[in-house]
C-alpha beads as a LAMMPS data file, in Angstrom:
LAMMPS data file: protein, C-alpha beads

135 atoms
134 bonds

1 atom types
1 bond types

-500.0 500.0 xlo xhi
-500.0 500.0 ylo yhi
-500.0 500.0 zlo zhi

Masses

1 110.0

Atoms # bond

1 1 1 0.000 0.000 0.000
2 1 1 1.481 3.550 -0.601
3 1 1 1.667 5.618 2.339
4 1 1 -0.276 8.043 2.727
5 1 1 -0.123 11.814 3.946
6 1 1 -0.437 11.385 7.813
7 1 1 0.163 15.400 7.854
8 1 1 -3.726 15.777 8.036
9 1 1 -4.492 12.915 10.548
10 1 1 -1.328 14.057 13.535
11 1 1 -1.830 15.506 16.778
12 1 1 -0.808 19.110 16.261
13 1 1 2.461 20.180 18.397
14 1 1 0.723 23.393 19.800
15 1 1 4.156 24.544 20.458
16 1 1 5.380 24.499 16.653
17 1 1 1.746 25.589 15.664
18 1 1 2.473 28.958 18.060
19 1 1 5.335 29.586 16.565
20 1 1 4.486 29.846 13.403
21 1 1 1.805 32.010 14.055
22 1 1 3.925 34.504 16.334
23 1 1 6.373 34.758 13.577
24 1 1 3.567 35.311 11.089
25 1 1 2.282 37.556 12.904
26 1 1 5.452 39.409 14.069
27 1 1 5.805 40.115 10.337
28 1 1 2.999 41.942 9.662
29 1 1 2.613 45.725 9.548
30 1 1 0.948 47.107 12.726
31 1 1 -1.956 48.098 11.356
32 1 1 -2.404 44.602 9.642
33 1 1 -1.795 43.127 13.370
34 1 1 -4.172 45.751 14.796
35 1 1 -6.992 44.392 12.022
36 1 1 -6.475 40.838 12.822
37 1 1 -6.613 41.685 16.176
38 1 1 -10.048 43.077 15.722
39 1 1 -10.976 40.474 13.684
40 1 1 -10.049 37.584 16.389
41 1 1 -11.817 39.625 18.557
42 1 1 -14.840 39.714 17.011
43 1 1 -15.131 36.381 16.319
44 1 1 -14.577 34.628 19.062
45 1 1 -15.655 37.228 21.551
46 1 1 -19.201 37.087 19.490
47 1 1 -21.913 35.496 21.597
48 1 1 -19.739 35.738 24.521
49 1 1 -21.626 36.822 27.123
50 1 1 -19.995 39.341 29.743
51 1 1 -21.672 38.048 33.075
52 1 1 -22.496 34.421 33.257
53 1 1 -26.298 34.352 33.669
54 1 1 -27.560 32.503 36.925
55 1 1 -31.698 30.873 36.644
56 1 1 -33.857 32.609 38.940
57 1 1 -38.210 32.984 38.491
58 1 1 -39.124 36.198 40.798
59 1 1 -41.878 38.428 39.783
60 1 1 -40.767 42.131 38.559
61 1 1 -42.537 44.819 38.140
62 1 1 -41.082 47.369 35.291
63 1 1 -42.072 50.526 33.418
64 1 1 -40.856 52.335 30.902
65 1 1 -42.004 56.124 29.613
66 1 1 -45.429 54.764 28.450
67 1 1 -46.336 52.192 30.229
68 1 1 -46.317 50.414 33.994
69 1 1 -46.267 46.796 33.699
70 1 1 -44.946 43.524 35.358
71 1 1 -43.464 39.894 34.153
72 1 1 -41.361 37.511 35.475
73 1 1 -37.573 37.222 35.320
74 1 1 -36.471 33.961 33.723
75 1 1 -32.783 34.720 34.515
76 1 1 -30.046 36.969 35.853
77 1 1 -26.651 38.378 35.941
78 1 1 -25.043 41.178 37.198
79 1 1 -25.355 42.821 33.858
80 1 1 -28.780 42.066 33.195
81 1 1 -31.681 40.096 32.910
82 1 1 -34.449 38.253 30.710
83 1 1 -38.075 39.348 31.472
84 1 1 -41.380 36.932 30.795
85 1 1 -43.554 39.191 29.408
86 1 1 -46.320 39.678 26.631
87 1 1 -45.788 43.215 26.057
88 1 1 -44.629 44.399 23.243
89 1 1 -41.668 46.269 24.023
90 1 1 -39.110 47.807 21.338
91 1 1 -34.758 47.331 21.702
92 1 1 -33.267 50.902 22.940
93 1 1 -36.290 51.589 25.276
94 1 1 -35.501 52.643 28.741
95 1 1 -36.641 50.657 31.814
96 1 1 -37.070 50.712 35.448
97 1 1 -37.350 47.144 36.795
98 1 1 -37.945 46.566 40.812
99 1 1 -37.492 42.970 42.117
100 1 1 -36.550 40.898 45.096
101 1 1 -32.744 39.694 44.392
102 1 1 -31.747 36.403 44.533
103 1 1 -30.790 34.776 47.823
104 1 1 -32.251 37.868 50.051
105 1 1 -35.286 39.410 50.873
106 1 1 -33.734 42.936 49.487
107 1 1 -35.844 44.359 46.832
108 1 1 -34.019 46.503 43.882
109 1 1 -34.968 49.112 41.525
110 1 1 -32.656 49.429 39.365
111 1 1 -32.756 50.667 35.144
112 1 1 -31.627 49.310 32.552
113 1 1 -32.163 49.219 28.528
114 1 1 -34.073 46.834 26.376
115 1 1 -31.478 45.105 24.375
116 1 1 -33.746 41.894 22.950
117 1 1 -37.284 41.680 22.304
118 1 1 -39.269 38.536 21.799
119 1 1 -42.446 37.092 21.392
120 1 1 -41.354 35.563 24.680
121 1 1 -40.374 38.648 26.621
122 1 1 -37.367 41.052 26.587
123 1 1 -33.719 40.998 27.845
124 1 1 -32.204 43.918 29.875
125 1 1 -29.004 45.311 30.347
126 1 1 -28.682 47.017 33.568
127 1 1 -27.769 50.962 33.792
128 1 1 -24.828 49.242 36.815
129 1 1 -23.373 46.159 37.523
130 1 1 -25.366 44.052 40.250
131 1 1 -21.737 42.818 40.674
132 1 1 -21.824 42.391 44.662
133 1 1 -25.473 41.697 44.942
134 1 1 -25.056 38.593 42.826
135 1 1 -22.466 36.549 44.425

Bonds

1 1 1 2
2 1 2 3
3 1 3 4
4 1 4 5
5 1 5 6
6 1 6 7
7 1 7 8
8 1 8 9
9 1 9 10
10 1 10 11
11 1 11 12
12 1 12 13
13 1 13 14
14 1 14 15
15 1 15 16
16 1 16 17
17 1 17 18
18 1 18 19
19 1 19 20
20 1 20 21
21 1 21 22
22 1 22 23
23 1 23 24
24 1 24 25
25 1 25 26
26 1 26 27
27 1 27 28
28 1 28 29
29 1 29 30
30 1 30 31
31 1 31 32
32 1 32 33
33 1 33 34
34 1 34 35
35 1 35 36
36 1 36 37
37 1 37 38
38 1 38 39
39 1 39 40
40 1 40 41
41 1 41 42
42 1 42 43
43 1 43 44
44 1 44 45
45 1 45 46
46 1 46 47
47 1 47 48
48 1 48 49
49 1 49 50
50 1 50 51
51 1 51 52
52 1 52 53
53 1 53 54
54 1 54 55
55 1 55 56
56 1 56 57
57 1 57 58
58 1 58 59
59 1 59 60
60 1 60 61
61 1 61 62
62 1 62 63
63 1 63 64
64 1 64 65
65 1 65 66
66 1 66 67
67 1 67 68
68 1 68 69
69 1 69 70
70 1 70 71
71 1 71 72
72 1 72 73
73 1 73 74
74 1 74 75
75 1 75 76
76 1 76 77
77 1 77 78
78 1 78 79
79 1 79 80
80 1 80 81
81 1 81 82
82 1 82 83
83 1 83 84
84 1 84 85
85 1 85 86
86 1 86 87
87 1 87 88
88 1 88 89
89 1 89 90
90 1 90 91
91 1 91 92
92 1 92 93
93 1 93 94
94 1 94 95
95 1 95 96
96 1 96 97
97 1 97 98
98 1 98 99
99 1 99 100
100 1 100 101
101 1 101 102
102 1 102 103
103 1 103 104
104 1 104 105
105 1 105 106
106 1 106 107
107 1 107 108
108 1 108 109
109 1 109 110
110 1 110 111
111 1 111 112
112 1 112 113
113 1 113 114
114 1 114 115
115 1 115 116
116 1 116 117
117 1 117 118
118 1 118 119
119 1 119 120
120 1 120 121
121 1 121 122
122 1 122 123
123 1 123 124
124 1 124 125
125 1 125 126
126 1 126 127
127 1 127 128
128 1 128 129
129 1 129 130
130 1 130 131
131 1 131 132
132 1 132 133
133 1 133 134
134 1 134 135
């Protein structure tokens, strides 16, 4: 049998593989290294979210310039939060949401802007980090 090219099917040595792309890279003009920069960024940064988002069903109660309302939050993170609700709500609205935070009996009002809307509901990212409040 002739052999066959086993280049495709080895283990990559991560070390050689680094090295070739640092000298690759170390040839490029900066602004070529500043574009692929952006570009790596961007694509695997993409879908990334910032706060890692925690399950949590509390009723909220939220308005925004037209309208007084309430849902329920499906989940939460210190930069936001996804809101059960039938309204029909529009991305870039402002919104004042007051709930009970998880794990205490300390009630928030906090705002925030709609960055999703759904048939399901809306998702909202806060005005401040809930940072300390969330651990």
């Amino acid at each position: 049998m002739a052999a066959s090219n086993s280049k495709s099917t080895e283990k990559p040595n991560i070390s050689a593989l680094t090295a070739r792309i640092t000298k690759l890279i170390s040839a490029m003009p900066l602004d070529e290294r500043r574009k692929l920069l952006k570009y790596l960024e961007k694509k695997y940064m993409a879908g990334r979210r910032k706060h890692p988002r925690k399950k949590y069903f509390m009723d909220v109660n939220f308005a925004t310039p037209d309208r007084v309302s309430s849902g329920y939050i499906q989940n939460i993170s210190s930069g936001g939060l996804f809101v059960e609700t039938r309204d029909a709500l529009s991305v870039g609205q402002q919104i004042t949401l007051s709930f009970k935070l998880p794990d205490s009996e300390d009630h928030i009002k906090i705002g925030g802007e709609i960055v999703r809307a759904s048939s399901q509901g809306i998702g909202v990212k806060f005005g401040m980090s809930l940072d300390n409040s969330l651990k």
